[in-house]
N, C-alpha and C positions, 0 to 999 in steps of 0.2 A: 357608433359610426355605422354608413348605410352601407351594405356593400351595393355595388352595380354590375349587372354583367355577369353574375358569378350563377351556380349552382347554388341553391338552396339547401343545406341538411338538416333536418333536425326541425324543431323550434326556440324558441325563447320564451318558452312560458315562466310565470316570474314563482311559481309555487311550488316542491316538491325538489329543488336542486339536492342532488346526491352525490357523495365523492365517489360512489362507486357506477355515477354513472360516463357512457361513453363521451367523448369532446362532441362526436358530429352529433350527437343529438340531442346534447345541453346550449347547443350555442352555432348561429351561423356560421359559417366559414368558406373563406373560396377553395374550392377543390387545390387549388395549389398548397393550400400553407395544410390544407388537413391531411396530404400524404404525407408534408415535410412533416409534421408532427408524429404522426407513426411513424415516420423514418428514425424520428429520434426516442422512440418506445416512447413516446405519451401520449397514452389511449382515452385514461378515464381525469375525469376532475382531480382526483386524489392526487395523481402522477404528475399532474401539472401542478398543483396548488403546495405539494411537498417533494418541490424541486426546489432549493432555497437560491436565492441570489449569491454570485461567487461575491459580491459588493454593493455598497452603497453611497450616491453620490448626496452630499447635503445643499440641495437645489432651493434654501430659503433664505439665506442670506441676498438680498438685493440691492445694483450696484446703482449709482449713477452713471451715464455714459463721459461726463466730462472725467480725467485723470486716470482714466484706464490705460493699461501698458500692454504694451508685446507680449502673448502669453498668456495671459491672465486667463483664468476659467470663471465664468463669470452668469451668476442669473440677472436677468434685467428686464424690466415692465415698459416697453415700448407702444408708442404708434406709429401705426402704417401710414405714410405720407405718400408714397409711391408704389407700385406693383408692374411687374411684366418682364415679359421674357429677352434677355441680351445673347449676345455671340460672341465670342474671344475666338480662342481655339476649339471652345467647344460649346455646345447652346446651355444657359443654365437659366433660371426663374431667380430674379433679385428683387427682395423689397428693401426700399429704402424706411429705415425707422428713425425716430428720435424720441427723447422724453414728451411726454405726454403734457400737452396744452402747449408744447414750445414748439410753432412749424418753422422757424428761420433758426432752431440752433442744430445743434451740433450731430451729427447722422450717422448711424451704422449701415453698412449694407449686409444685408441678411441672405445669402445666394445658394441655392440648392442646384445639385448636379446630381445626374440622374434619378432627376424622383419628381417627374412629372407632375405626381397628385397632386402635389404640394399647389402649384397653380391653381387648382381648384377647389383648396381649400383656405387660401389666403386672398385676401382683397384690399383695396386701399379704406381707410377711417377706421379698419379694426383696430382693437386692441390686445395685445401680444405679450404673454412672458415668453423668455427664449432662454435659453442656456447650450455655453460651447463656449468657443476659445477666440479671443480676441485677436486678431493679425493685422496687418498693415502692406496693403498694395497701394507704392507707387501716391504715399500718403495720406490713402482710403484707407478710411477703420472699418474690417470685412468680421464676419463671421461665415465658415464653411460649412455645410449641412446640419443647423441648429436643431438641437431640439425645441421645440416651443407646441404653444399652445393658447387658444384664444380665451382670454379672460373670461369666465363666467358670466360675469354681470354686464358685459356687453352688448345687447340685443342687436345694435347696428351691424355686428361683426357678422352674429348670424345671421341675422338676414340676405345680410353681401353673398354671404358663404350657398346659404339656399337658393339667391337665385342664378349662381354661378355653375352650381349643380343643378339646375330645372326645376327645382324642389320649391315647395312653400315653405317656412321659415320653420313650421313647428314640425316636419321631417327630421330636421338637420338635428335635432338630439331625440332619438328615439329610446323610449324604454319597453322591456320585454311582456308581451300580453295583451298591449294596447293601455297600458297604463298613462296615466298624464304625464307631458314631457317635464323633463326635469333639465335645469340649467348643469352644464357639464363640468363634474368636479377635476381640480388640477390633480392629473396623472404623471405626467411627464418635467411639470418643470413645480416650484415654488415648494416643493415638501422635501422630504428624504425619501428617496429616487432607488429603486432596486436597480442594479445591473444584474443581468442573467447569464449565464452560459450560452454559447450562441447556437441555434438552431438553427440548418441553412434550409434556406426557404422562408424561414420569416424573419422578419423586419424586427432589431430589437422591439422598436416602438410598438408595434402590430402584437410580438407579446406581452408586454407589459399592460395594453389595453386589454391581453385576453385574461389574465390574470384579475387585473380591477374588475372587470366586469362580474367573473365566478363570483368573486368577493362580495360583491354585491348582492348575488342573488343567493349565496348562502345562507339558510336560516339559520336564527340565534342561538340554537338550540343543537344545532348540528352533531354528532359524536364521530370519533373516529373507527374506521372501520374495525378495527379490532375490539383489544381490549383498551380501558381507559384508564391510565395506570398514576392520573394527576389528577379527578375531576374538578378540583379545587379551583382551577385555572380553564375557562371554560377550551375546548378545542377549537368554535371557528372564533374566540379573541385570538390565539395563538397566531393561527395562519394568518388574519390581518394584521399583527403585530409585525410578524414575520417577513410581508413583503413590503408592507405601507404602514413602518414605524411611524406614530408621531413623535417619540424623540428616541435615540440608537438604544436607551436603558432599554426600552420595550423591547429592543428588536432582539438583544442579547436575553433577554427574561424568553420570549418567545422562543429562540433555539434551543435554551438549556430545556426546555419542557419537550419540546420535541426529539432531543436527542435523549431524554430521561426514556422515551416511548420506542425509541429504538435501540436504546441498549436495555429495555427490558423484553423483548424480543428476544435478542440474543441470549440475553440470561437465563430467558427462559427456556430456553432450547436445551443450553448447555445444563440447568437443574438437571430438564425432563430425561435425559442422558444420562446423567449421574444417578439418579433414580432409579431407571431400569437396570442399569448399569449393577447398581448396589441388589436390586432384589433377584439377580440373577443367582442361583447357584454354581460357587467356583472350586477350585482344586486347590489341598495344602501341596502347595511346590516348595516347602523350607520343612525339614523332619529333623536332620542332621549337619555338622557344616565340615564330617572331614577333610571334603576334599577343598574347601576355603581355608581351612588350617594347613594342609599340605602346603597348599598355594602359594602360602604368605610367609608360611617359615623358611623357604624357596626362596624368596626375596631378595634382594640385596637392601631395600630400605625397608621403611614402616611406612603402613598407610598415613595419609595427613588428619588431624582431628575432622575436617570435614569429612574426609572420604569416610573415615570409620564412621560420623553420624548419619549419611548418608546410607552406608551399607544396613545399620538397624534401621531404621524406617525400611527402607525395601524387604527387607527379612520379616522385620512383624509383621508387613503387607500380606508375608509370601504364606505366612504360618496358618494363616487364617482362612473357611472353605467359603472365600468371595472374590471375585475376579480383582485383581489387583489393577488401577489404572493411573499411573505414576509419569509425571517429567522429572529427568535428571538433568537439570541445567549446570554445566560449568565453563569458564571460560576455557580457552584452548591452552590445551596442554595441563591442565589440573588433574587428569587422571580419571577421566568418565570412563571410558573403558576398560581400565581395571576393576571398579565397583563392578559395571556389567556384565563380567565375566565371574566375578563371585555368584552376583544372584545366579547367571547359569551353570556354577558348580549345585550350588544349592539345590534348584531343580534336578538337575541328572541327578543327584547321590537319592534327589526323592523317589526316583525310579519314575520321569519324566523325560521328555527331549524340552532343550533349549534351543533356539533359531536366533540367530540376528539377522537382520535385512538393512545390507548397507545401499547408496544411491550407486556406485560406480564400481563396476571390477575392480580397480586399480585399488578402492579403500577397503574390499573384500577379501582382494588376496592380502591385504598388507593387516587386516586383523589375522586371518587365518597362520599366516605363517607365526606372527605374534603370538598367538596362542599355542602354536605346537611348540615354541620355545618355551614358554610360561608352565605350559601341562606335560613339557617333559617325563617319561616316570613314572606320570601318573594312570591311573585306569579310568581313561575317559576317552572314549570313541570318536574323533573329530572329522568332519567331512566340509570339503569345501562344494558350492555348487554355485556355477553362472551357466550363464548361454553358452558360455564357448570353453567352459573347463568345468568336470567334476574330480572331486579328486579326494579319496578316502584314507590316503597312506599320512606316514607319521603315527601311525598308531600302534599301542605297545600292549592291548589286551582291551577286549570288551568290557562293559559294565558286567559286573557279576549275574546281575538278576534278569539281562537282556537274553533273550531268547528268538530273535530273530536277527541277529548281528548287524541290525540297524545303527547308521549315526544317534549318538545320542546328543551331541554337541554340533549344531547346524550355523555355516554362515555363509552368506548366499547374497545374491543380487534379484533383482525382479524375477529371476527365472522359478527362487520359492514361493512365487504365485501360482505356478503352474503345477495341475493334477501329479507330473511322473516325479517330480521334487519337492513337494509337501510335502515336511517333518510326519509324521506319524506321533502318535500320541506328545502332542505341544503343550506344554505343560508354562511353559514361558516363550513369548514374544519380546524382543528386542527390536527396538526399529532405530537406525541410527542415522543421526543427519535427517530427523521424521518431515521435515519442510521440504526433501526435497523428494516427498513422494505425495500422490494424489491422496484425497479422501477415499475414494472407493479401491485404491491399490490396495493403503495401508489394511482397511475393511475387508479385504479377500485374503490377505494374510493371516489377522485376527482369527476368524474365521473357519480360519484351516484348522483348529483348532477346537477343544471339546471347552470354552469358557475357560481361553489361558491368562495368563497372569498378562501383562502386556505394559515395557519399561519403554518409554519414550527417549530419546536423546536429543541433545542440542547443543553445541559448540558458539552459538549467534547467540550471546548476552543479549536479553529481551528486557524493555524496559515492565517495572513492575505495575504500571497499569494495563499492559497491554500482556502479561501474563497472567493476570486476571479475564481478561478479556476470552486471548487464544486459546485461553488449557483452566479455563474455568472448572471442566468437567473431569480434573486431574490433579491430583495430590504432586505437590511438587518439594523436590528435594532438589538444594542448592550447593555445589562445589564451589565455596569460595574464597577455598586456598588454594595457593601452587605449592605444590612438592620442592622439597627443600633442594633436592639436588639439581634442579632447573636452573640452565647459566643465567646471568642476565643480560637485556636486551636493552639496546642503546637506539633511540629513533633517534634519526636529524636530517632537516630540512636542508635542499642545495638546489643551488638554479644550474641548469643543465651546461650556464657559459664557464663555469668551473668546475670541469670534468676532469682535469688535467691530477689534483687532488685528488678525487674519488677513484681513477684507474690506478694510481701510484699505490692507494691502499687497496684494491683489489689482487694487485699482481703480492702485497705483502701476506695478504690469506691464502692466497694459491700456493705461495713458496711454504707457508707452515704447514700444507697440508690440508686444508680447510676447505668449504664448497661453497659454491655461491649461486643463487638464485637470480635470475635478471626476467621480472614480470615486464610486460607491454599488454596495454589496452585492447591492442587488435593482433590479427593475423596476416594481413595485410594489408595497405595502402588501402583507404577506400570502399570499407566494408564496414556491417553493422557490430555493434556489442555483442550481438548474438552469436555471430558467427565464431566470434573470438573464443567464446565461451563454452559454445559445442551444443547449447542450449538455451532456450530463452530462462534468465531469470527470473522462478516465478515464485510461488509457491509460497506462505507465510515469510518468516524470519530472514530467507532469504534477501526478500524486498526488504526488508530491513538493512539489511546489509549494503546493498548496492545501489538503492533508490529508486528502483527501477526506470525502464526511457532511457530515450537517449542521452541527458544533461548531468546523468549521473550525477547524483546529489550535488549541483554546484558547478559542477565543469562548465566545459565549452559547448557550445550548439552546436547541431548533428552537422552544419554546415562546414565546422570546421575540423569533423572525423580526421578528415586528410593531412591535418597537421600532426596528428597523434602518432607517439611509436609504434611499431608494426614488428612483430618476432618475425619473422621472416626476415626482414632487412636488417636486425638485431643482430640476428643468428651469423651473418656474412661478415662484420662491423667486430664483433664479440671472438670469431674466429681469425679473423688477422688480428686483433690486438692481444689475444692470447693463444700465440702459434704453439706453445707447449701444454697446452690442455687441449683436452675433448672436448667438446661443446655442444649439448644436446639441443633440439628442439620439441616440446611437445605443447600443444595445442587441440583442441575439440576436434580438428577434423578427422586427428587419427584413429584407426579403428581402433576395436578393444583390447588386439593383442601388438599393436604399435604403439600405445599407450603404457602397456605394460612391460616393454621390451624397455626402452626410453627409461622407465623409472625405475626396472629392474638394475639398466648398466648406474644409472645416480645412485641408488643405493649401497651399491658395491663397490662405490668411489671408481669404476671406467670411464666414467664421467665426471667431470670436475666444477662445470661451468652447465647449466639448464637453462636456455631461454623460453620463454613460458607464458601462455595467457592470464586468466587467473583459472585456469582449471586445476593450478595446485590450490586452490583458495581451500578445499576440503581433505584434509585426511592423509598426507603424504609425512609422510616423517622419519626424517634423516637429519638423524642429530649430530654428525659430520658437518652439515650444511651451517657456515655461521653467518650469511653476508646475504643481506638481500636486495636488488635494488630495484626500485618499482618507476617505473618510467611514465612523467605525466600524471604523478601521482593526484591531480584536482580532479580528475577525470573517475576515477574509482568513489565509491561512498563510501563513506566516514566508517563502518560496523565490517566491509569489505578487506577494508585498508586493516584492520584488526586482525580479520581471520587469516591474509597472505602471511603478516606480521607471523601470527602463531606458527609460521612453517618451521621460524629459526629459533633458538636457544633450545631449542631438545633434546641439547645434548649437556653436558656440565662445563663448557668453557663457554666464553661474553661474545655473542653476538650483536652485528651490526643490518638495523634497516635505515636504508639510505632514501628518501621519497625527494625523485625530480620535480620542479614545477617552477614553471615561469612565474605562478602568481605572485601578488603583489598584497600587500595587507593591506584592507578593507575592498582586495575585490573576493566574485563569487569563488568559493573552494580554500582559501586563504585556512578561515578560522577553524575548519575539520582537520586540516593538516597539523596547523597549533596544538588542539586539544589531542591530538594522536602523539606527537613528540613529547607531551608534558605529561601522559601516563600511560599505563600499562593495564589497568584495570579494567575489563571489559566491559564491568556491567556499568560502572562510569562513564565510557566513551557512548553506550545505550543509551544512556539518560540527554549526554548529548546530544546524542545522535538524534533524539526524538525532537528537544528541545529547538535544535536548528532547524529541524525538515518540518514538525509537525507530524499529528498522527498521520494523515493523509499519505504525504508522502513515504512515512517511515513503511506503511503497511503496504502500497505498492498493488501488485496483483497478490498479498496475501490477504484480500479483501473479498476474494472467490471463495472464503474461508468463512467469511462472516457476513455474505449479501452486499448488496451496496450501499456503502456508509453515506450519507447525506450528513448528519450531522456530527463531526471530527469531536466537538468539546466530550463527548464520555470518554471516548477513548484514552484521552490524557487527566482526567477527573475520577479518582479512586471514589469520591464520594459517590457519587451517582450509578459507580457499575455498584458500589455494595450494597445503594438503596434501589438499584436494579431489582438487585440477587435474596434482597429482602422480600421483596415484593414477589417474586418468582415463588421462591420456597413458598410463602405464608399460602400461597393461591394451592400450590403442591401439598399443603396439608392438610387444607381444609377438603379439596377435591383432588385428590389424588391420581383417577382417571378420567376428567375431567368432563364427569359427567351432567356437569350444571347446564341449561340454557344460556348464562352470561358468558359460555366460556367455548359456545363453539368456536370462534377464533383462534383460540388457543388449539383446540383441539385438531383446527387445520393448518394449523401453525408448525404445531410436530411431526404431523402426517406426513409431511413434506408434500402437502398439496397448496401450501401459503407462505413458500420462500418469501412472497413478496408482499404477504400479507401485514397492513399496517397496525400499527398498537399505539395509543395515547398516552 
């Protein structure tokens, strides 16, 4: 196509096209669409060309115009019988068409509203494929802003077309260099049709042209800029598979190869990490385990068979002088925390300091004071540290061999990032709830440390390809029991018009003594998720959790926030129907030690009744509490709706979660609520959870974790992340610091100079 009127960038020369070269100097453009494309980060070829289509339309099926109905989406091979511009309410360009060789039958009108060009690119005796949706005005068969296109093998058409534009005829399809004009291949209508993500500032149409065209002038031979981790399947078949299948098997063949090239990217990353990781010199933090035998003869139960296999794997980690780099994944309430506190008995008794870093004061103080109960007795130094409380008491004698009367047993919030609260010789890292802290947080913690042992945690059941994925570079141990003395928990779905039941069994928990939890989406009428929450949900697993956006995995559009419950207006509602209980309110907004005030009176049963965002969603536990009711429950994600769940049966008597919701079976949110009532097992509701949403949406913004995923199929395909991880290592052995010429890619790849550097 010609531009007119416009600036000039670049050229079009047809020899030499590179993915790593800029848009304005691979190809014309008018100054407006080439800001809108920086606008939307796509600078070079590459960025455009492996931006994949969110769809594709199959624009080769062709209809006749006789027996078409209302509706129908429809390709169709018409002639122009009439042209020019009419008036209604507003001015538009209508051509009248009918089948081809028939001028007395049967007529579409073809009418474009606001798109000028279209006049000057359309003329009467052309010949026309179009595609769009068939309608009926007033007993005219219309179609509304078609896509189309003028037949190839038309010459009449273009010539119309060239001298409508001032042009001679062999203008009107020009190719780059001055090469001889070629007849113009169908883009838009008669194939399988990309749809793209939309770019404002340009015109689907305008990109899908720009797209063809690269295509076009990519040589055969082309590589991808990285490394090439398929070459079997050449790179530029790929990318034309990819946007201009000729049949969908291709287009699917085309993405599994590209997304083969981006999760060995990632894999590669995560090796090269493990690698340095491993050749690092680390510390024996496991000598002795008195003070884990103390601990446990202490006990009122026995560890469960997982926890005990979980605690050796972390010990034989600890025994050995190389930096230990481990997830402890368990569902909620299996008892992560106790493991945890072993490995940092282990540590101290090694003549070590242990540190945990939990995300929130409230889950800080409520291990710390856990622990001064647990190491009753015992000779271990315990210190609490946040921003707004240190606190060294509870202690009955220093470690024997400590000689600066240092905590040896640290547990702290962000504030052990900083210089005057850094453990002193860290011998072991604990991070808890690791998702909801930054990469470079977690990194300055590490850190603080002379190569410490470093235990991850995690409560959000992760689906098992995507723990391949996030913690590739991490030995993982799985808690997949509960503890026997855990009560059980009873879910069940109620539509909020019978409440009348649900308060009658509320006031019968409150007469036994019992507590109850009552979640709402917001904190007020009229406000974001975020707000409710006290922070935006981000971070890996988290998004998992919640789905991140507004539509939370399934719910209602942000439209209809306003319908949703609100703990403030809960809290008023909650307190006249229950005038003989206390009735707390806590929420994000409150500060650190209003947050803690709040959970301190629930814990001690001053409080009976908690109305509550989901910022109980981490770490609260009060096993008093057996009743929970979550209000609007479609509105929460599926791995969410779990972790609330985990607040109640923590204690040994049968707990009830109660989830409100209007929905209706087979609308959106409906079947997350199903599969949450019909188990308990978390890392099942994961597998769900992924199953329903997709990778995409399950990873959320925990995709600042892993770059941006263009292509979802690895994420959910174990086969491809292990022939990733194959492919990674093999590269890792033969060149270790990857000093080969084939492999500077690679080599900018881990530098963190090539976040966005591509691989094939």
């Amino acid at each position: 196509m010609v531009y007119r009127d416009v600036e000039v960038l670049g050229s079009r020369a047809m020899a030499g096209l590179r993915l790593s070269d800029a848009l304005h100097e691979a190809v014309t453009l008018p100054v407006r669409e080439r800001q809108a494309l920086a606008a939307a980060q796509l600078h070079t070829v590459a960025d455009l060309l492996l931006r994949a289509p969110r769809r594709y339309e199959d624009r080769r099926i062709q209809r006749e115009l006789a027996g078409l109905a209302e509706g129908e989406t429809v390709c169709l091979r018409l002639h122009a019988y009439s042209a020019g511009w009419r008036f209604s309410y507003k001015r538009y360009f209508e051509v009248s068409a009918g089948n081809i060789g028939d001028p007395h039958g049967v007529r579409l009108l073809l009418r474009w509203f606001n798109m000028p060009y279209v006049a000057k690119l359309l003329a009467v005796g052309m010949r026309l494929s179009v595609y769009g949706r068939v309608r009926f005005f007033a007993g005219r068969m219309c179609m509304i802003n078609p896509d189309f296109e003028v037949m190839e093998d038309e010459d009449t058409g273009h010539r119309l077309a060239a001298v409508a534009l001032g042009e001679t005829p062999d203008e009107m399809v020009q190719t780059p260099g001055g090469a001889e004009p070629q007849p113009a291949a169908s883009v838009h209508t008669g194939r399988i049709v990309p749809i793209y993500r939309a770019v404002v500032g340009v015109s689907p149409r305008s990109l899908r042209q720009l797209v063809w065209e690269l295509l076009q002038r990519l040589p055969a031979d082309v590589e991808p800029l990285g490394y090439d981790v398929a070459p079997a399947y050449p790179y530029g078949e790929a990318l034309r598979d990819l946007h201009f299948p000729a049949e969908m098997e291709a287009m699917r063949k085309a993405r599994l190869r590209l997304a083969l090239g981006e999760c060995f990217g990632q894999q590669f990353r995560v090796a090269w990490r493990r690698m340095r990781t491993l050749a690092r010199p680390g510390q024996v933090t496991a000598t002795t385990d008195g003070y884990v035998e103390e601990l446990l003869a202490g006990l009122p139960f026995a560890l469960t068979g997982a926890q005990q296999r979980c605690l050796s794997e972390i010990r034989a980690d600890m025994e050995v002088p190389r930096p230990m780099n481990r997830l402890l994944q368990g569902d909620v309430g299996s008892g992560k925390t106790l493991v945890a506190l072993c490995a940092m008995l282990l540590a101290v008794e090694s003549g070590k300091t242990a540190a945990m870093l939990a995300p929130t004061q409230i889950l800080a103080e409520q291990h710390y004071h856990r622990f001064r109960r647990l190491l009753h007795g015992m000779d271990v130094r315990l210190s609490l540290r946040t921003a707004d409380r240190v606190d060294d008491s509870g202690l009955v004698l220093e470690a024997p061999d400590a000689d600066d009367g240092a905590p040896r047993l640290v547990v702290g919030t962000h504030a052990l990032l900083y210089n005057k609260n850094r453990p002193a010789r860290l011998g072991l890292a604990v991070i808890d709830e690791q998702h909801k802290f930054g990469v470079e947080q977690r990194e300055r913690f590490i850190n603080s440390g002379d190569c410490p042992d470093v235990l991850v945690m995690t409560a959000t059941p992760i689906p098992r390809t995507l723990t391949l994925t996030m913690y590739g570079d991490l030995d993982v141990s799985v808690i997949d029991e509960l503890p026997a003395q855990r009560g059980k928990i009873v879910t069940a779905l109620r539509n909020p018009d019978h409440m009348k039941r649900v308060i009658r069994f509320m006031h019968s928990e409150l007469a036994a003594g019992r507590q109850i939890y009552i979640v709402s989406p917001l904190i007020e009428e009229r406000e974001s998720r975020e707000d409710a929450d006290g922070v935006r949900k981000g971070a890996a697993m988290s998004a998992a959790g919640t789905g991140g956006g507004g539509t939370r995995g399934g719910g209602t559009r942000d439209s209809a926030r306003h319908e949703r419950s609100a703990a403030v207006t809960e809290l008023e509602r909650w307190r006249a129907e229950f005038p003989e209980a206390s009735v707390g309110l806590l929420h994000g907004r409150l500060s650190a030690e209003e947050k803690s005030a709040v959970m301190g009176a629930f814990q001690s049963n001053e409080t009976q009744v908690l109305v509550a965002t989901s910022v109980v969603e981490v770490g609260v536990d009060v096993p008093n509490a057996t009743l929970m009711l979550i209000n609007d429950a479609e509105s929460f994600g599926l791995s969410q709706l779990h972790q609330l769940r985990g607040r109640i049966g923590r204690g040994s008597h049968r707990s009830y979660c109660i989830l409100l919701s209007r929905s209706k079976q087979g609308e959106p949110g409906y079947a997350k609520l199903e599969i949450l009532c019909r188990t308990l097992n978390g890392f099942e509701i994961a597998e769900e959870d992924f199953r329903l949403r997709g990778p995409g949406d399950v990873l959320g913004t925990a995709q600042s974790g892993l770059g941006s995923v263009q292509y979802a199929e690895w994420l959910s395909d174990a086969r491809l992340i292990h022939r990733a991880r194959r492919e990674a290592e093999a590269v890792l052995r033969t060149d270790p610091e990857l000093s080969r010429p084939e492999h500077a890619a690679l080599r900018a790849l881990v530098s963190g100079e090539g976040e966005t550097a591509v691989v094939g």
